[in-house]
C-alpha positions in Angstrom: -24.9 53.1 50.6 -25.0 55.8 53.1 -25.2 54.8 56.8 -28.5 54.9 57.9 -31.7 53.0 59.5 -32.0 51.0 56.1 -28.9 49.2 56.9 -30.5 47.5 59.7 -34.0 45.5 60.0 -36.6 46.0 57.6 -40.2 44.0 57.1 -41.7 43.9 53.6 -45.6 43.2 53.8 -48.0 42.4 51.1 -51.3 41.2 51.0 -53.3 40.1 47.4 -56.6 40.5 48.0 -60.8 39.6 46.7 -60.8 43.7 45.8 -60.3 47.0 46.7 -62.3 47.4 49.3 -60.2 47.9 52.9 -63.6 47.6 54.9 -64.5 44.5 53.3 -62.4 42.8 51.2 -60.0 40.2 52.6 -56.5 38.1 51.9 -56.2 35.5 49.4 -52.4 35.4 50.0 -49.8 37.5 52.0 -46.2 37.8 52.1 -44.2 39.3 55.2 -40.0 39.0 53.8 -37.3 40.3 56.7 -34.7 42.4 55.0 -31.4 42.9 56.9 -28.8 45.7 55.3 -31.0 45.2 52.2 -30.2 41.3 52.2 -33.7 39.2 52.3 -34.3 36.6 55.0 -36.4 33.4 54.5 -40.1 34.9 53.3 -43.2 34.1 56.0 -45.7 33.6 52.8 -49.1 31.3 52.3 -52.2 31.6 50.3 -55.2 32.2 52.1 -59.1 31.0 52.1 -61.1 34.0 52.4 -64.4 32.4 53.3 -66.0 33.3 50.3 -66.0 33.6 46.6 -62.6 35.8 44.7 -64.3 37.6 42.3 -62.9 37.1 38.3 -61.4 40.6 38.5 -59.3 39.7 41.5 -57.8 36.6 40.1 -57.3 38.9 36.7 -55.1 40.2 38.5 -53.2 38.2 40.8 -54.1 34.5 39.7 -55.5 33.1 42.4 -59.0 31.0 42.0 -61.6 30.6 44.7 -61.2 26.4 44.2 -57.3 27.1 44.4 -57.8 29.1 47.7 -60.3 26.4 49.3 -57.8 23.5 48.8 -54.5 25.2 49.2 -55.5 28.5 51.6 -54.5 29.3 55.3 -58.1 30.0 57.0 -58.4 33.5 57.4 -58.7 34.0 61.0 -55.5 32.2 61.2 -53.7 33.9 58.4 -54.6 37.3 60.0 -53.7 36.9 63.4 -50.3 35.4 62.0 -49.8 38.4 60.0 -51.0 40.7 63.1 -48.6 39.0 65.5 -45.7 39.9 62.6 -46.9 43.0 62.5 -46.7 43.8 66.5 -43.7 42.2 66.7 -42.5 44.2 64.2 -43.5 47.5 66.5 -42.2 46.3 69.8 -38.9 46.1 67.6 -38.9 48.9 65.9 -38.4 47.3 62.4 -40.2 49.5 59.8 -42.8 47.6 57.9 -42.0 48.2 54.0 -44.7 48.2 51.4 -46.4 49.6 48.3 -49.7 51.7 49.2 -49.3 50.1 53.1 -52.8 51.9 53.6 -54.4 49.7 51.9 -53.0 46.6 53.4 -52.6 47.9 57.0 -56.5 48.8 56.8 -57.4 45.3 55.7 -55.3 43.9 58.3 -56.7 46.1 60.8 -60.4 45.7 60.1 -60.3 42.2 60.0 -58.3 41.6 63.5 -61.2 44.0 64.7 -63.7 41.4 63.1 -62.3 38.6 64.5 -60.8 39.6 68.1 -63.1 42.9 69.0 -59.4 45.3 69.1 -57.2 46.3 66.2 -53.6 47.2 65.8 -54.1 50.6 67.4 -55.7 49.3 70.5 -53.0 46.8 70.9 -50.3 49.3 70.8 -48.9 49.7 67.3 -47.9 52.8 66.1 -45.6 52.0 62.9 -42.7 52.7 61.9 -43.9 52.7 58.3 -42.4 53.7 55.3 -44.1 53.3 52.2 -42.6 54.0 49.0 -45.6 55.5 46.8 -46.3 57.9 49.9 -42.1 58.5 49.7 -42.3 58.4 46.3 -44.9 61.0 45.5 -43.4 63.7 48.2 -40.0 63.3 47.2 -40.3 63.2 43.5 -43.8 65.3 43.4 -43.4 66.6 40.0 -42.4 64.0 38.4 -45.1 62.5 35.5 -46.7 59.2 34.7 -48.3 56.5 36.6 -46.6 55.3 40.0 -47.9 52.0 40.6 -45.3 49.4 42.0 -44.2 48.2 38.5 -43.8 52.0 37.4 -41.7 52.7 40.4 -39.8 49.5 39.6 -38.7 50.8 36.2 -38.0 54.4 37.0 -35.6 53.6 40.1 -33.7 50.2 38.0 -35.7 48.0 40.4 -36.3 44.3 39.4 -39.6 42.7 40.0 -39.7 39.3 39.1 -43.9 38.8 39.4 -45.9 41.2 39.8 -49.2 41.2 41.5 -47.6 38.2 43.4 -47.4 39.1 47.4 -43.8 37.6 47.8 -42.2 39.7 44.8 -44.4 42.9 45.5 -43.0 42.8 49.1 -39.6 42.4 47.9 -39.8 44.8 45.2 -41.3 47.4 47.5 -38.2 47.1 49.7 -35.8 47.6 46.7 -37.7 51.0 45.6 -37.1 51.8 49.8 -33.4 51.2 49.1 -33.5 53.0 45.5 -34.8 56.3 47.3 -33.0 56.0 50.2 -29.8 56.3 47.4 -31.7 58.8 45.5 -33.3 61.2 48.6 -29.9 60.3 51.4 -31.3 63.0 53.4 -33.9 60.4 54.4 -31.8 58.6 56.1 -30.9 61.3 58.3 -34.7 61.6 59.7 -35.8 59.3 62.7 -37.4 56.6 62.0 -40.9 58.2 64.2 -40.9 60.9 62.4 -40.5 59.8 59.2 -43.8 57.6 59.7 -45.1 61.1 61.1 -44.5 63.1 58.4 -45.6 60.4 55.8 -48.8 61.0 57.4 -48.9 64.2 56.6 -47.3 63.6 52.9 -50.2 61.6 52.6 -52.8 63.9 53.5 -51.4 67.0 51.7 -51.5 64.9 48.5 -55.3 63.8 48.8 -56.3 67.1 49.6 -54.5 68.1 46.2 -56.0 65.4 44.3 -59.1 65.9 46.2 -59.6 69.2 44.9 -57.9 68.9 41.6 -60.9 66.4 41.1 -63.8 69.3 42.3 -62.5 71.2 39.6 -62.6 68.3 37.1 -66.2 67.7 37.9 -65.3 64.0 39.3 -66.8 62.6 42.5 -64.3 63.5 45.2 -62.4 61.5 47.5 -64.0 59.4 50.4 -62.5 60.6 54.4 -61.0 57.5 54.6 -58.3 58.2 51.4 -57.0 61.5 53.8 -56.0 58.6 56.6 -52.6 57.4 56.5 -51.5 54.4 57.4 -54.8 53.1 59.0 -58.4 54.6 57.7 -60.9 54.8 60.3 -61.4 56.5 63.8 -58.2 55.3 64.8 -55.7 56.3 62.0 -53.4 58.5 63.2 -50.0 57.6 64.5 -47.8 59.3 67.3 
């Protein structure tokens, strides 16, 4: 392994979720696992009760029933500030928070602490570091074919994911693909930390506006504003 910021503190984050949705939908479980030179610390994990109904299509996918959630779950206001505290914490640090699509999960952590308190990450100070391996992933590696969900990524860089669609393993795996590119792309390790998160940003946002207009020429309904914002939709996205 080259020398480098991933030899020191890293945070995986995951959240499974009642759909796709990152104005809406909320928790039903969340993972946060501290990685330290790519050696995984004791997970802070718990299912959630999101207050409501999980739709069949959501526990397709990740297993988790509404009656499971009700009698097992975390309440949600609880769940999310715990997870927003992490998150902070994690800023104040400096520790990069590692994930798979961190848009998504960031966004549904941000709306709902704005739900619940009146002020989201942004007003309270966060600005990253992030560094999220399909954002990584798809700049680094642009021209490369084929799907790139988590357990796609997981195969093409050797990366072992023991369950996926579970928040523990997806936060875990996401970490190994980090480590994976950082031995694949070593001239990452050689950008700041800031930066990086800044230029993800802009990774990010070159890609949708690709896809956005690959899509306008497909005839296919284009891309909402929020999928140019990177790594918080809304007003209050940008980072720096």
């Amino acid at each position: 392994m080259h020398a480098g910021w991933h030899g020191g503190s890293l945070l995986g984050l995951d959240f499974e979720t009642t759909g796709i949705d990152r104005r809406m939908d909320v928790p039903v479980s969340y993972a946060l696992v501290p990685v330290v030179a790519g050696l995984p610390g004791e997970p802070q994990a718990a299912l959630v009760d999101p207050g409501r109904s999980i739709p069949a299509d959501a526990t397709a996918i990740h297993g988790i029933t509404t009656e499971r959630a009700r009698a097992e779950g975390q309440p949600l206001r609880d769940a999310v500030l715990e997870v927003a505290e992490a998150v902070l914490a994690a800023g104040r640090s400096g520790t990069p928070l590692v994930g798979m699509n961190l848009c998504f999960d960031l966004s549904i952590l941000d709306h709902q602490l704005r739900a619940l308190t009146g002020s989201g990450l942004a007003e309270r100070g966060w600005r990253g570091p992030v560094l999220d391996v399909l954002v990584l992933d798809r700049h680094l590696d642009r021209y490369r074919k084929g799907k790139r969900r988590l357990e796609h990524l997981c195969a093409h860089y050797a990366v072992s994911i023991q369950r996926s669609h579970e928040a523990g393993a997806d936060a875990m795996a996401a970490v190994g693909v980090l480590l994976a590119l950082c031995e694949r792309f070593p001239n990452l390790l050689e950008v700041e930390l800031e930066e990086l998160t800044e230029h993800q940003a802009s990774w990010h946002r070159e890609w949708a506006t690709d896809y956005d207009a690959w899509r306008a020429r497909s005839g296919l309904s284009r891309l909402d504003l929020d999928d140019f914002d990177w790594p918080l939709i809304g007003a209050l996205a940008q980072v720096g």
